[in-house]
C-alpha positions as CSV (number, residue, x, y, z in Angstrom):
1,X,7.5,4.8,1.7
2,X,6.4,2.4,-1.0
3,X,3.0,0.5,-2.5
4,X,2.6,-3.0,-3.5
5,X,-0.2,-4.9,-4.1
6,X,-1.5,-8.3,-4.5
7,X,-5.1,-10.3,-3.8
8,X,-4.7,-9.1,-0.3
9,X,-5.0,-5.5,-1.1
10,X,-2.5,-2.5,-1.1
11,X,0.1,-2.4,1.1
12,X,1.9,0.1,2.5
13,X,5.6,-0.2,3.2
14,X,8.0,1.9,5.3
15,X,11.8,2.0,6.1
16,X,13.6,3.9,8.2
17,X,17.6,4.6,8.6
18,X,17.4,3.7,12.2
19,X,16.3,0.6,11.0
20,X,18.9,-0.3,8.6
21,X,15.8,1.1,5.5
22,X,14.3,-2.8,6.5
23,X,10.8,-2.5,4.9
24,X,7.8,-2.6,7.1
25,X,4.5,-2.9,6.3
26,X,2.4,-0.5,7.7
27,X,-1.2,-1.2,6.6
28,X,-3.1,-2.9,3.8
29,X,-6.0,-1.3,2.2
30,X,-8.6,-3.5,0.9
31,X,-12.3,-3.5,0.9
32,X,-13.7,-7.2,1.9
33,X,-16.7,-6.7,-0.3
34,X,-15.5,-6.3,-3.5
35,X,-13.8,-9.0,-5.6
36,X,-10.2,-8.3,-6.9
37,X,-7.4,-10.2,-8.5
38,X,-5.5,-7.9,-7.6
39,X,-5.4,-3.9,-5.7
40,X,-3.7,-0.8,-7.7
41,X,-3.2,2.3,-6.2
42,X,-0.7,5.9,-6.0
43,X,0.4,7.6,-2.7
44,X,2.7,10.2,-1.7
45,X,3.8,11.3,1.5
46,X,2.5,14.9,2.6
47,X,4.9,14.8,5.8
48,X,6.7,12.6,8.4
49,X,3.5,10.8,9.5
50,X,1.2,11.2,7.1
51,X,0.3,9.7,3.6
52,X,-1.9,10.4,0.6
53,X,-3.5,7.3,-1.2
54,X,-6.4,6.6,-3.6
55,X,-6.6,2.6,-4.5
56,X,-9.2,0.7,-6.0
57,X,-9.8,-3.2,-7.0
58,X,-8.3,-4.7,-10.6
59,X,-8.3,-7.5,-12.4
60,X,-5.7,-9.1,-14.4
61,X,-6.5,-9.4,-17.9
């Protein structure tokens, strides 16, 4: 699992080997009401299906 963000929000990527590790993106995180150049954000993965993440709006300076 990886992060990356942009204006849309945080986005959450995924590969698998069964796959041939070909990212996915599993979700973006974004809140519609508040304004952001772009999204920052950590995660870490607590177990096969599940993932920690805090993320929050920035701006570029």
């Amino acid at each position: 699992m990886t992060s990356a963000a942009d204006s849309d929000g945080l986005h959450l990527l995924v590969a698998d080997s069964k796959n041939a590790y070909a990212w996915k993106t599993v979700t973006v995180l974004t809140e519609p009401q508040l304004p952001a150049d772009t999204w920052i954000g950590n995660s870490c993965v607590m177990d096969d299906h599940h993932a920690a993440v805090v993320y929050a709006p920035g701006a570029k300076p």
